[in-house]
N, C-alpha and C positions, 0 to 999 in steps of 0.2 A: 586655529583657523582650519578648515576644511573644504576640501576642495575637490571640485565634480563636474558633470554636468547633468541640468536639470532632470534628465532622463532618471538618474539615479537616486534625486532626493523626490521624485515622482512616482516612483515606483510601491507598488502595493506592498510595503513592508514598513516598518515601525521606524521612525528619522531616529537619529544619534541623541542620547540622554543630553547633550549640551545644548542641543538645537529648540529641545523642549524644556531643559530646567531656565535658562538664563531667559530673565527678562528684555533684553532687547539683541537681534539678529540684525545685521548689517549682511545686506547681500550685493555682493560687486561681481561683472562679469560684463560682457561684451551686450550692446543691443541685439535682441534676439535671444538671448542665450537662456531666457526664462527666469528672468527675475522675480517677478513678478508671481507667475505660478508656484513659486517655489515658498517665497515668500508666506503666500496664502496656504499653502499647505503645513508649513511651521506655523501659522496661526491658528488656522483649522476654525471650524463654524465661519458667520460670516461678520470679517472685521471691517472696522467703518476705515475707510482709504481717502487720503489726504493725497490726491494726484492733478497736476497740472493747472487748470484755470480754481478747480476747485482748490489746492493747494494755498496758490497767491491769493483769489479770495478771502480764505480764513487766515493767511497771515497778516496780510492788510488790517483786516479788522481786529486781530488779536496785537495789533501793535496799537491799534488808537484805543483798545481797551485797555491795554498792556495787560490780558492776560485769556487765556486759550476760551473758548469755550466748555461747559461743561463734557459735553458730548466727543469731546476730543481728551479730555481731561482724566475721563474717569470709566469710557468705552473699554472694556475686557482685552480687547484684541485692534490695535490698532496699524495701517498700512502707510507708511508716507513713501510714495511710490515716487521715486526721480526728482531729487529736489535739486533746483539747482540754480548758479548766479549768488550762491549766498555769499560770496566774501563782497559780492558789491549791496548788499542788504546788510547792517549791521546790526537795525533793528529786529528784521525777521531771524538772522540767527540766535542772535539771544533768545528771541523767544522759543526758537525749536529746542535749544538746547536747555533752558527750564521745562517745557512739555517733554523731552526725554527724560530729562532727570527725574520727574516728580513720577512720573510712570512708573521710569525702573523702584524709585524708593518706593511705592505703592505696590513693587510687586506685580503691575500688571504689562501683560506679553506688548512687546512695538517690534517691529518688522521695516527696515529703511531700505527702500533701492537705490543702487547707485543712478543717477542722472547722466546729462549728456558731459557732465564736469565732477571736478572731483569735491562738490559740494559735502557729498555724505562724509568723508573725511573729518571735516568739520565737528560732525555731529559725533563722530565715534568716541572724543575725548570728552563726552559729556558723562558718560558710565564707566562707573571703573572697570577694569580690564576682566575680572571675576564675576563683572555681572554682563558682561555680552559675549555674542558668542560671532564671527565672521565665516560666511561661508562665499567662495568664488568660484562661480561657473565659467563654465567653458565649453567651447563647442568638442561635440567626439572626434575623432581621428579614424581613421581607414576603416577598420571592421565595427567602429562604433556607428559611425555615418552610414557602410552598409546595411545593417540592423535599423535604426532610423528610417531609412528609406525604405523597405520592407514592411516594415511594421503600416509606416502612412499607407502603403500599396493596398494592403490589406482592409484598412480604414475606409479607402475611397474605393474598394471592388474591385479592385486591378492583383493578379496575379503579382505573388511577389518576387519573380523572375525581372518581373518591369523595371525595379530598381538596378539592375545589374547593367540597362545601359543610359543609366544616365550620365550625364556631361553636366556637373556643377562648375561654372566658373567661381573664384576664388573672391574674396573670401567667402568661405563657403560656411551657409547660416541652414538654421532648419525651415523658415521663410521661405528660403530659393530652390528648398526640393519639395515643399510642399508645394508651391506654384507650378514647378515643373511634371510635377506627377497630377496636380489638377489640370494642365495643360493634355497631359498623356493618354488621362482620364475620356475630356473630352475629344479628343482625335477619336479615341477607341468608340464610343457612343456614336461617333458622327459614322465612323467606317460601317457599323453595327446596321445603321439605320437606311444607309444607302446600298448595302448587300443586302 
């Protein structure tokens, strides 16, 4: 297991050999915390993403088929982004749980985010332990979140002084400083336009 935040497996440097040997990555971490970008960067090119209405969609029908699509089957790089409700689905789990196994025994890359439950759990004992690899994010902490905030400053044209007085109420997400520095952003434009 390994464990970070996005910041750090996003970064312009080369991910961990396990992140990229083992056929399937299970990414767990708070909403916001960049699962999902993370995700896709351990996948790398662009993988077909099994998310939300399209998720239920293709399970629905891969259960009246009782079995996946090709294009979900046999895709290089695949995303199932937040699955979740599966213990009251027992047909859809099965079915994810053959679509991960046959993956991993094929060899090819799967990438699972965790959801609003702890569905992906579910899925993690579908691969044996040697063939997936868990990584958990997390939001930064004091000088990480100030760096963070700086960095967006910089992003959105705001001197990176800007971040030094912001006020994040708790819990504190990269979401609620980007808003606040798009907030910052515009004051400063507006103050700009009327001097």
């Amino acid at each position: 297991m390994l464990a970070g935040t996005s910041s750090q497996y996003l970064a312009d440097r080369p991910l961990p050999d396990v992140l990229r040997l083992r056929p399937m990555v299970l990414v767990l971490g708070p909403r916001g915390a960049g699962k999902s970008a993370v995700a896709r960067k351990i996948l790398g090119g662009q993988p077909v993403v099994l998310r939300g209405d399209r998720l239920d969609t293709e399970a629905i029908g891969a259960v009246r088929r009782r079995t996946w699509r090709e294009e979900f089957l046999l895709a290089p790089t695949l995303l199932i982004d937040g699955p979740t409700f599966l213990q009251r689905r027992p047909g859809v789990t099965r079915l994810l749980l053959q679509l991960v196994q046959a993956r991993a025994e094929g060899q090819m890359k799967t990438a699972v985010c965790q959801g609003e439950d702890e569905s992906l759990l579910l899925l993690a004992d579908a691969v044996e332990p040697h063939e997936r690899a868990t990584v958990h994010l997390r939001f930064p902490q004091r000088r990480g979140r100030l760096r963070f905030a700086k960095r967006r400053c910089v992003e959105l044209g705001l001197p990176p002084a800007a971040a030094l007085d912001l006020v994040i109420d708790e819990p504190w997400t990269y979401l609620k400083v980007t808003r606040a520095l798009m907030r910052v952003a515009r004051e400063s434009s507006g103050d700009a336009t009327q001097g």
